[in-house]
DRENDO-1510 file (C-alpha; in Angstrom, 1 decimal, always signed):
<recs>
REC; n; res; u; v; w
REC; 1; UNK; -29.8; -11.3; +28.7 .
REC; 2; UNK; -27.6; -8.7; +31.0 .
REC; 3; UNK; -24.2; -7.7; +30.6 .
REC; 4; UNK; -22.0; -6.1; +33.8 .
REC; 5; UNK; -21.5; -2.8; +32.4 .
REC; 6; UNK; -19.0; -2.5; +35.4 .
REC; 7; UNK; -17.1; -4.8; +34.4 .
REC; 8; UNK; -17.3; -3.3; +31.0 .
REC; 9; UNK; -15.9; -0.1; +32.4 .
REC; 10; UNK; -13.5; -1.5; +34.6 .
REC; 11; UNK; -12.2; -3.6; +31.6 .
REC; 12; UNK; -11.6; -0.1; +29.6 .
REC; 13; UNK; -10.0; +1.7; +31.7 .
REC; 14; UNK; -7.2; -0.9; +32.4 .
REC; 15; UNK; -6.8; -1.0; +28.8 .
REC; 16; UNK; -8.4; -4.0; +27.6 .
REC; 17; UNK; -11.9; -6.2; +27.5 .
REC; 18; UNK; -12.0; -9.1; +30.3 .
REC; 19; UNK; -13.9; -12.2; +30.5 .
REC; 20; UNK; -17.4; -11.6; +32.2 .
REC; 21; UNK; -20.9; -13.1; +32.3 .
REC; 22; UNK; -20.0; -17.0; +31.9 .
REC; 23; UNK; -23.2; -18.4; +33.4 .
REC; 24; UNK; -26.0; -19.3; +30.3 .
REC; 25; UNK; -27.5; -16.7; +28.8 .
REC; 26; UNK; -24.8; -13.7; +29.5 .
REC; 27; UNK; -23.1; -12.5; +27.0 .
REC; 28; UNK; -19.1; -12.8; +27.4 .
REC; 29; UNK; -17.0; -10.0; +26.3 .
REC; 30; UNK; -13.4; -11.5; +26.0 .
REC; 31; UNK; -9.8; -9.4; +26.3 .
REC; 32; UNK; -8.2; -7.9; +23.2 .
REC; 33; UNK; -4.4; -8.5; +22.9 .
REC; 34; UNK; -3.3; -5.8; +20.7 .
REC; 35; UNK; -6.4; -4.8; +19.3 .
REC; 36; UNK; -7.5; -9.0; +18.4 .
REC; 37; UNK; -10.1; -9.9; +20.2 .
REC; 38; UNK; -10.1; -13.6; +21.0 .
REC; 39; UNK; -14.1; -14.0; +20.6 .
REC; 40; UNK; -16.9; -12.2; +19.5 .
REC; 41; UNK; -20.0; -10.4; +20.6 .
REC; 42; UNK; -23.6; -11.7; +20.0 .
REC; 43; UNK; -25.8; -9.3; +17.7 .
REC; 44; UNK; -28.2; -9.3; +20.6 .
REC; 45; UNK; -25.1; -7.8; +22.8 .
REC; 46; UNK; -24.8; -5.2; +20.5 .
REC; 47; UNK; -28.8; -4.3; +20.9 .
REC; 48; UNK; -27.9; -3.9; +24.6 .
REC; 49; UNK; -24.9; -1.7; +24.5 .
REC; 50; UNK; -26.9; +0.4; +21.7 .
REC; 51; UNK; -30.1; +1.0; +24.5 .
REC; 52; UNK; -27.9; +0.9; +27.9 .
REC; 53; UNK; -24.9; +3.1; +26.9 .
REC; 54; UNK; -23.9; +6.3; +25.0 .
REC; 55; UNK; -23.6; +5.9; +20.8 .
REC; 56; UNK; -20.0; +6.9; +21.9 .
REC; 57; UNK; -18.9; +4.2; +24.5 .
REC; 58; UNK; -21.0; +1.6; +21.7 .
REC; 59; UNK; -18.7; +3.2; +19.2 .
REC; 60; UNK; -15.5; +2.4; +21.1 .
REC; 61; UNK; -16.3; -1.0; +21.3 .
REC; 62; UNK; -17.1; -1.7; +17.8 .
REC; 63; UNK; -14.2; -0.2; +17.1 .
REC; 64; UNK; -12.2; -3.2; +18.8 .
REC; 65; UNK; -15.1; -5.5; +17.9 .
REC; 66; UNK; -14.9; -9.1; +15.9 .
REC; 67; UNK; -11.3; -8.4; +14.7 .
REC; 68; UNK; -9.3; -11.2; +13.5 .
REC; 69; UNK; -6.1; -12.2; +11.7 .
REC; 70; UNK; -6.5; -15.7; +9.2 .
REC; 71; UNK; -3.1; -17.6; +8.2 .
REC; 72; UNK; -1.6; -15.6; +5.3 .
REC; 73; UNK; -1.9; -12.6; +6.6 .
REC; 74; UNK; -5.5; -11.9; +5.0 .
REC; 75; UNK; -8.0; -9.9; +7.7 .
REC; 76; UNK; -11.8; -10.7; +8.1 .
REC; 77; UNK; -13.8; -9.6; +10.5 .
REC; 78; UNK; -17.9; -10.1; +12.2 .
REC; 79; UNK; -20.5; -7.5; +10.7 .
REC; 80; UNK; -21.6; -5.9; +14.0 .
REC; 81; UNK; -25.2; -5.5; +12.1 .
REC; 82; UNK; -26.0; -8.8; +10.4 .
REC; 83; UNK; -23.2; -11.2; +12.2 .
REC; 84; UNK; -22.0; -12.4; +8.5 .
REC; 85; UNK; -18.2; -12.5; +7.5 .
REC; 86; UNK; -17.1; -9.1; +5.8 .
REC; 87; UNK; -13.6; -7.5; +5.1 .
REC; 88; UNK; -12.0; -5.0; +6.8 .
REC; 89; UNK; -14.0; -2.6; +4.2 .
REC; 90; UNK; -15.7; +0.3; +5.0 .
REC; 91; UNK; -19.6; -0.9; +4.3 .
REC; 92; UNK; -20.2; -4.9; +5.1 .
REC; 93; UNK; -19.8; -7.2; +1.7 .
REC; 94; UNK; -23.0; -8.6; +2.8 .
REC; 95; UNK; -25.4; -6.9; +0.1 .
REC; 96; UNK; -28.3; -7.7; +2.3 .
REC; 97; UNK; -26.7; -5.6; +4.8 .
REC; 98; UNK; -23.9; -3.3; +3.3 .
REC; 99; UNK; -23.9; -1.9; +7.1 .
REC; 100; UNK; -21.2; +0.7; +7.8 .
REC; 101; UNK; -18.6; -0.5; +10.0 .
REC; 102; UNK; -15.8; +0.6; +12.8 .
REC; 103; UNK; -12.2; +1.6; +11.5 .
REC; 104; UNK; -10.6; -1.3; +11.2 .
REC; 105; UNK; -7.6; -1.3; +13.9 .
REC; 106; UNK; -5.5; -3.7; +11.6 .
REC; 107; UNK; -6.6; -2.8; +7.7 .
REC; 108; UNK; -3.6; +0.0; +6.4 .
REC; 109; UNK; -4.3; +2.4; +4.4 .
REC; 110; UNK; -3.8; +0.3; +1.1 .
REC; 111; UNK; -6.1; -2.6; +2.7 .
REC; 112; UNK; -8.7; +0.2; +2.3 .
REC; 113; UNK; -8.2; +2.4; -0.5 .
REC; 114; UNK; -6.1; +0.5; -2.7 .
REC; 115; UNK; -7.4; -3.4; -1.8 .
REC; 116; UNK; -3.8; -4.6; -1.6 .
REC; 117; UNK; -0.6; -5.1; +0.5 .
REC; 118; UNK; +1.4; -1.6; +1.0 .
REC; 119; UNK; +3.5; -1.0; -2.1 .
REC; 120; UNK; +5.1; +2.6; -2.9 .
REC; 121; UNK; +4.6; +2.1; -6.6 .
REC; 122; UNK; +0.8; +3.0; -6.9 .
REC; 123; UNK; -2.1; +3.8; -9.5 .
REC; 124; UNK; -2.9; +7.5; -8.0 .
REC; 125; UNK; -5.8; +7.8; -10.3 .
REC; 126; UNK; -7.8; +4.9; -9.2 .
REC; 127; UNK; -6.5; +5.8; -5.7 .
REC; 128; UNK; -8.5; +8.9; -5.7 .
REC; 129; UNK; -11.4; +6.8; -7.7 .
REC; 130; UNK; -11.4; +4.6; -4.5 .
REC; 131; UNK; -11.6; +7.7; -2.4 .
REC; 132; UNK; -14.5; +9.4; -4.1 .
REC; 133; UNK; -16.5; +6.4; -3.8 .
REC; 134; UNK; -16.0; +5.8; +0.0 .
REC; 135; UNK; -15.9; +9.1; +1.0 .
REC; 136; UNK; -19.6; +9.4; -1.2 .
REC; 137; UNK; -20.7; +6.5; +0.7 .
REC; 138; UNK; -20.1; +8.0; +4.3 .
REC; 139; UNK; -21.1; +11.3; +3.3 .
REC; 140; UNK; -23.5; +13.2; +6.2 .
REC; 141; UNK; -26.2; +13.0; +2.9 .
REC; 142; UNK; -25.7; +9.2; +2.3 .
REC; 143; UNK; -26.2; +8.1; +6.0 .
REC; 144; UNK; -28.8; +11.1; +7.0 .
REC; 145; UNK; -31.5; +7.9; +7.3 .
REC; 146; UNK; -29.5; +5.2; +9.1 .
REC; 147; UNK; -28.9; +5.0; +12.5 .
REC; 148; UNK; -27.6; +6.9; +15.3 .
REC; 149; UNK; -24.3; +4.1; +15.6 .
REC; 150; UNK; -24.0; +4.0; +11.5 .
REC; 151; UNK; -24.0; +8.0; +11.7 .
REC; 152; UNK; -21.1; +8.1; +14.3 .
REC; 153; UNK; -19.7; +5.2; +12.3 .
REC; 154; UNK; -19.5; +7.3; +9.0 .
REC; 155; UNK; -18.0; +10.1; +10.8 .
REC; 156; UNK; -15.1; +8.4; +11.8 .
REC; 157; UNK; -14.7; +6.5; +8.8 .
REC; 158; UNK; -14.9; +9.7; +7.1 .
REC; 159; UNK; -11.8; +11.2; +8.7 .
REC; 160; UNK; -9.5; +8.0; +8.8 .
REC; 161; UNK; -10.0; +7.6; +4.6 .
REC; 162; UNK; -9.1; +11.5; +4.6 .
REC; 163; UNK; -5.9; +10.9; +6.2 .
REC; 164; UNK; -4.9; +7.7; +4.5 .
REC; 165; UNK; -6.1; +9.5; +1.5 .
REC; 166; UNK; -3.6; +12.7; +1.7 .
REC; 167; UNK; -0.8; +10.1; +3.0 .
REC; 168; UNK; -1.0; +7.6; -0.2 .
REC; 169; UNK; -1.1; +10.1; -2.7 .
REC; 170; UNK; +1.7; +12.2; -1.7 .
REC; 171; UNK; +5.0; +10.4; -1.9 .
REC; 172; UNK; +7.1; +11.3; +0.8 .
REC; 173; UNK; +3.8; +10.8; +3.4 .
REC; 174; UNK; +3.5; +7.4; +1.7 .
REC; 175; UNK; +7.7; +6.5; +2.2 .
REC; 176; UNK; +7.0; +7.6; +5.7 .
REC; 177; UNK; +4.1; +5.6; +6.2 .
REC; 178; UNK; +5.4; +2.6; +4.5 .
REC; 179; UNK; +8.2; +2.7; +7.1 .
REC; 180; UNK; +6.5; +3.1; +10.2 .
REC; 181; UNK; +4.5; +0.0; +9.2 .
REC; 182; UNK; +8.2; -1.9; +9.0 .
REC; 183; UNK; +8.7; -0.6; +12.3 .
REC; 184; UNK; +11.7; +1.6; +10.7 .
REC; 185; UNK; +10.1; +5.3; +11.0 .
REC; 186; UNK; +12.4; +8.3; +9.5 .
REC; 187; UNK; +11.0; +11.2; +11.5 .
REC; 188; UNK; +10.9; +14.7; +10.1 .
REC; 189; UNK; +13.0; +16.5; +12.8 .
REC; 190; UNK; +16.2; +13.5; +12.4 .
REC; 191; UNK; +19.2; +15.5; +12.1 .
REC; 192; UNK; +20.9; +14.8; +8.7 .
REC; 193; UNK; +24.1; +12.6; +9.6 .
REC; 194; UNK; +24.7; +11.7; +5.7 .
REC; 195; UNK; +27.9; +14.3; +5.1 .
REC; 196; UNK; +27.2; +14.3; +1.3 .
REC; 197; UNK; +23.5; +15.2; +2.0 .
REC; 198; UNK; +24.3; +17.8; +4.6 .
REC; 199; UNK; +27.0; +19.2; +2.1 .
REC; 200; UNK; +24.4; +19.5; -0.5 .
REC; 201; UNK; +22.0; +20.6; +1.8 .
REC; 202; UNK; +24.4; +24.0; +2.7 .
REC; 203; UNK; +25.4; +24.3; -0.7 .
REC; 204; UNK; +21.8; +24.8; -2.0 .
REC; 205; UNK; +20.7; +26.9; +0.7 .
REC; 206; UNK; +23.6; +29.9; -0.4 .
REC; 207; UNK; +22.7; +29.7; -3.5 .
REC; 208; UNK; +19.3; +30.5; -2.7 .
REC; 209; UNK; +20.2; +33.1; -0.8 .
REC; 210; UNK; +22.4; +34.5; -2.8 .
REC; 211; UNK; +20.2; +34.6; -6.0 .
REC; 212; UNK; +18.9; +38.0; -7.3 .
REC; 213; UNK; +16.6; +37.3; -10.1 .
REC; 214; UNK; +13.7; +35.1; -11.0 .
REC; 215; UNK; +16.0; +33.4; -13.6 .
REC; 216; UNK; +18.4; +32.0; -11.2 .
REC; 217; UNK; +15.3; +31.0; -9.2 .
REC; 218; UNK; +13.6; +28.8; -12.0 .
REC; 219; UNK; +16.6; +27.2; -12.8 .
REC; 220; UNK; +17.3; +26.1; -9.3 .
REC; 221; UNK; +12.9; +24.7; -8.9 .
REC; 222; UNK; +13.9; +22.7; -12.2 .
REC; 223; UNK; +16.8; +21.3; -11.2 .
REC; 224; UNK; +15.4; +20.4; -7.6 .
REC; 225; UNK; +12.1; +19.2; -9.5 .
REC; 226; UNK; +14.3; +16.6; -11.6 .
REC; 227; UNK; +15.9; +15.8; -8.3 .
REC; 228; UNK; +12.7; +15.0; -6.8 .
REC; 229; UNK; +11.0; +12.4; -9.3 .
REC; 230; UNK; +15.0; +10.5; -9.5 .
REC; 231; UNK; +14.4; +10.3; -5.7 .
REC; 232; UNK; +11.1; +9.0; -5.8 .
REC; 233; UNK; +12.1; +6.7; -8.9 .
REC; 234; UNK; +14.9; +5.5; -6.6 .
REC; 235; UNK; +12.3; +5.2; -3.8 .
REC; 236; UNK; +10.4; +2.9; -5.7 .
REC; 237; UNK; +13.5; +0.7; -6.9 .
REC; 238; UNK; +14.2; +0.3; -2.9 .
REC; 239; UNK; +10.8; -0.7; -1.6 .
REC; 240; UNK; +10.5; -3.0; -4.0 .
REC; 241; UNK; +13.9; -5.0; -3.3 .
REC; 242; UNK; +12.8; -4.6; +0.4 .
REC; 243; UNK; +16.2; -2.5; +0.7 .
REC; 244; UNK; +15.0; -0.6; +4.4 .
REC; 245; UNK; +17.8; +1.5; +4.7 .
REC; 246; UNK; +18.1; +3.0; +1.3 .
REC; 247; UNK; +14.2; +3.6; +1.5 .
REC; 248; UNK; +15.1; +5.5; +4.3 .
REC; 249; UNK; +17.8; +6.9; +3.6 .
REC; 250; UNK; +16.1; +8.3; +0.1 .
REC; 251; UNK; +13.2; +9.5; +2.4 .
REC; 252; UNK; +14.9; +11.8; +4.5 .
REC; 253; UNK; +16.8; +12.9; +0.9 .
REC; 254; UNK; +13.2; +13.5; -0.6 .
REC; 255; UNK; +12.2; +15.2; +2.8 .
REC; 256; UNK; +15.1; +17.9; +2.4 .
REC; 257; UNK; +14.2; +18.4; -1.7 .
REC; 258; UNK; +10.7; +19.1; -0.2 .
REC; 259; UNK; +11.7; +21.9; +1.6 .
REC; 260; UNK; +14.1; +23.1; -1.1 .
REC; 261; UNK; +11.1; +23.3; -3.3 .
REC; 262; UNK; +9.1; +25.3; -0.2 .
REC; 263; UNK; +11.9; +27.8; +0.2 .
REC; 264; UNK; +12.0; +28.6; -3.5 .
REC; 265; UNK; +8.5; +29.2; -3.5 .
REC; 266; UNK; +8.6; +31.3; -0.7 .
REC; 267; UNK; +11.1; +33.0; -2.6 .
REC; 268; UNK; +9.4; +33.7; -5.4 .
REC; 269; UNK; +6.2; +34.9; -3.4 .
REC; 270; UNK; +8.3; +37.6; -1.6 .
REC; 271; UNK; +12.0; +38.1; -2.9 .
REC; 272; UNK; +14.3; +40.4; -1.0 .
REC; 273; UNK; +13.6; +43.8; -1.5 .
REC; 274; UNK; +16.7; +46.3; -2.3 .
REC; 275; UNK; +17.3; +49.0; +0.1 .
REC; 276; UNK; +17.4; +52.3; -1.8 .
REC; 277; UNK; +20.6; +54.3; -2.1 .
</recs>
């Protein structure tokens, strides 16, 4: 069996993977529409890329490799190892095989670390439970004795479940994530149009400035603390009625109560220091 490796090439640099090798016994490597590919790779295809091309280009294309959406919305994709059915998990449910795989290009973070749809109401305990556990099983000590593709496998895996890991658990990364997957993003540098919000947002910066003891400080972090867990309460109450525009709204509220509480501890590291008379 042969593959066209030029045609491989010539397929990734135009942005997507192009029918190739239809005559028996050639592999064919079909185009991905938004990350789907419409067929899949033999195992033997797979043995070729691993001894004809770098662990990095092999990489890539697991990375877009065996992908697919099923009605309902439910992902499954091809174990690139052992060809059987898996998830979009991080090892392959086949127990045989339990293979690492590719980041998934359509699992979200809760797919992986939470085993459900996206929600903003979460269980942050058995979130970080879930992370432990994957991040123990692509640890550089777990995967010392596999191979040189399951190696370059865990190190990638490693650093996606990092990220989604610091996004779930904190909840203004996880209202900003929720958002961008509705396709209604609130970015961090929007200008704040809301005059009640900008009103507040003044107010509260004076009295900051203008406070002269550690008192006035800790009532202001308590106040802005209660402020923060109603917004996330009320952030909750939105995503769950599907209500897009309060979501967002309450997440460019919760953004400025962030930097409230960042400014009063920057305060309280360093407050201004009197000039003698």
């Amino acid at each position: 069996m042969q593959l066209n490796f030029r045609a491989f090439a010539v397929a990734r640099r135009v942005g997507g993977w192009r029918h190739f090798g239809s005559a028996a016994g050639v592999t064919t490597v079909t185009h991905v529409v938004r990350g789907v590919p419409r067929r899949l790779f033999s195992g033997t295809a797979l043995r070729i890329l691993h001894r004809s091309t770098s662990f990095q280009s092999t990489v890539t294309l697991l990375r877009t490799y065996s992908q697919t959406r099923v009605p309902g919305g439910s992902a499954t994709r091809t174990c690139w190892k052992c060809q059987c059915e898996t998830s979009q998990s991080v090892l392959c449910d086949n127990d045989s095989c339990g293979a690492i795989q590719a980041v998934s290009s359509t699992a979200t973070y809760f797919d992986i670390l939470l085993g459900g749809p996206p929600t903003f109401t979460i269980d942050t305990a058995q979130l970080r439970r879930n992370f432990l556990r994957l991040q123990q099983a692509v640890h550089p000590d777990s995967v010392s004795q596999r191979s040189a593709i399951e190696r370059q496998l865990a190190e990638s895996q490693s650093s996606w479940i990092n990220h989604a890991y610091s996004t779930l658990k904190d909840p203004l990364q996880r209202a900003h994530y929720m958002l961008e997957l509705r396709n209604a993003a609130v970015r961090e540098d929007d200008n704040v149009v809301d005059p009640e919000l900008l009103s507040e947002i003044m107010e509260t910066r004076e009295a900051i400035e203008a406070a002269e003891s550690e008192a006035e400080i800790a009532a202001m972090r308590e106040i802005n603390n209660e402020n923060i867990e109603e917004t996330v309460r009320m952030l909750e109450q939105a995503f769950g009625k599907e209500d897009v525009e309060d979501a967002q709204h309450l997440t460019r509220r919760l953004q400025y109560l962030k930097r409230v509480d960042q400014t009063i501890q920057e305060w309280e590291l360093g407050p201004p220091i009197e000039e003698p008379n």
